[in-house]
N, C-alpha and C positions, 0 to 999 in steps of 0.2 A: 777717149773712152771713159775714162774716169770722171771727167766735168758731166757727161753724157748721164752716166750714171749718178750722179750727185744731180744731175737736174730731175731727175726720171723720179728720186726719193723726196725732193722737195715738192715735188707736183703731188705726189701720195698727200704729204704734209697739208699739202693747200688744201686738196679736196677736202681732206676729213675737216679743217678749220670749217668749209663752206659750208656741207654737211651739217655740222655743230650750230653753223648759224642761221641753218632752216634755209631760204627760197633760195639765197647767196645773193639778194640783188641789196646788199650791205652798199650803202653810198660809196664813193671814190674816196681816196686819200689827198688831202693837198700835197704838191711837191714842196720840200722846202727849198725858197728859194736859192740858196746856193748849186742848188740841182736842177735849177728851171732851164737851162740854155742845155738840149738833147745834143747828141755825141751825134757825128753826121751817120746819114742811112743814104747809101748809093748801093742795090738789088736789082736782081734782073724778076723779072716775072715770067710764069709758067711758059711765057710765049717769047723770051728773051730780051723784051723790052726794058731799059733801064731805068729807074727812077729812084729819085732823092725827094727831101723834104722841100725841097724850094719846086716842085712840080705841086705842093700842094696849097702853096703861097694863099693868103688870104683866107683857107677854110680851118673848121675847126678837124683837127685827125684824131682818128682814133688808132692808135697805133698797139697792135695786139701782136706779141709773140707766142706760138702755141707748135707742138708735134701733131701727127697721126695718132704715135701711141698716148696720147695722155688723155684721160677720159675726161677730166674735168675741163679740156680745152674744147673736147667735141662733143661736150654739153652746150659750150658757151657760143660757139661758131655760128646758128640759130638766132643767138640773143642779140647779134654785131648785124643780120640783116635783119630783125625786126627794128632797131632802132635806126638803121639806116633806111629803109621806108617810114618808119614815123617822122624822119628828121629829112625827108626829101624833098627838095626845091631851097631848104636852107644852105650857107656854106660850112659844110659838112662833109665828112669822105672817112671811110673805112680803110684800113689796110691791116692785112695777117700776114706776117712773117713768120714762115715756118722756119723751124731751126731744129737746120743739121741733116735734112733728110733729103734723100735722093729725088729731080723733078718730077721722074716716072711716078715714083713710089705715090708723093703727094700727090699728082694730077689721078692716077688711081682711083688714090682715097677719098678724093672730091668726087669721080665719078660716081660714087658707092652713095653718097648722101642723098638721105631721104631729104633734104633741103636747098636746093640751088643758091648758092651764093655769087652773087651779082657783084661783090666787093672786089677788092685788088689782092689777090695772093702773091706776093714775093717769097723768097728764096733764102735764105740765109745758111749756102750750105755747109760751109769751113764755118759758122760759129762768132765771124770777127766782128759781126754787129750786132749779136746779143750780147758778146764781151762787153764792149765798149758801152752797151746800154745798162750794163750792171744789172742783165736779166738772173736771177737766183734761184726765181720758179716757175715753172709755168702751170699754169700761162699767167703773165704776166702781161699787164694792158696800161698804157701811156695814154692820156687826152693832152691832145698841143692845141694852144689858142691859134688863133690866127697869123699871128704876129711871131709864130716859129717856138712858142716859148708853152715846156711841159709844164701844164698847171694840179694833173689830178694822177695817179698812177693807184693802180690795184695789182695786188697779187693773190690771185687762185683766182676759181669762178666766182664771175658774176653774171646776173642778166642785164644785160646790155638795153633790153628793151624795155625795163620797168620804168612805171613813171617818173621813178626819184632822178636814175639816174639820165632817164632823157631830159630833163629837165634842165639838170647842171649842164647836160651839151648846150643844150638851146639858149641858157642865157649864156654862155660864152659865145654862140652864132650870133645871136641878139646884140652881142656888143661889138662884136665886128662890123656886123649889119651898122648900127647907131655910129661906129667910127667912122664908116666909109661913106656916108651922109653927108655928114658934117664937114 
């Protein structure tokens, strides 16, 4: 309850930074590399299907941890399928991991959206993969190249769908594309 609560106050935190910095579509973070190699994700999805990082072998992921309650995350939810239709037919793939909340509760709260998301919702309900991801706020968002390795990480909102940042996806797609060529 108390990590709960500490994450619930850092999400306050994030928004008013975003807020502060107008649209929130503030470029990504590079990871530093001693933090490039992500902590494993085995979730089940809304429909109890399992998946790990290696089911998404070879695309670029966008890996997003976010709540129901956090506003600034269901601002952002919007932003993760406009840039996944801009970035469609590349290798590319979305996934939100909610954290900590019940599958009812989230399957729910997706029905209630004014915006159909077509991405992959997982589960995070005990907490043990945002632990291990060193998630601090939400929402907090991970980009993985191809090659399994965290390159960009943001914390609070951003839009997902603005040019800058679909751009930094695409040429990370663009170099897997150019790898698997050659």
């Amino acid at each position: 309850m108390l990590l709960r609560a500490a994450i619930a106050f850092l999400a306050v935190l994030a928004a008013a930074d975003a807020s502060a910095g107008g649209t929130g579509a503030t470029a990504l973070s590079p990871v530093p590399s001693e933090h490039a190699s992500p902590p494993t994700l085995v979730l089940n999805s809304l429909n109890g299907d399992q998946y790990t990082l290696a089911d998404f072998a070879g695309k670029v992921l966008l890996v997003n941890f976010w709540a129901t309650w956090c506003a600034p995350c269901i601002k952002e939810l919007p932003s993760m399928q406009a840039a996944r239709s801009r970035l469609a037919g590349e290798p590319f793939e979305v996934i939100a991991v909610n954290v900590g909340e019940d599958p009812a509760e989230v399957k729910n709260f997706l029905d209630r959206l004014d915006t159909a998301l077509d991405y992959l919702i997982l589960l995070d309900e005990n907490m043990v993969t945002t632990k291990k991801w060193k998630v601090r706020v939400l929402p907090t968002t991970y980009i993985v190249d191809a090659q399994g390795q965290a390159r960009y990480v943001a914390m609070g909102e951003r839009d997902f769908g603005a040019a800058e940042i679909v751009s930094m996806i695409r040429a990370l797609a663009q170099t897997q594309a150019s790898a698997s060529d050659g």
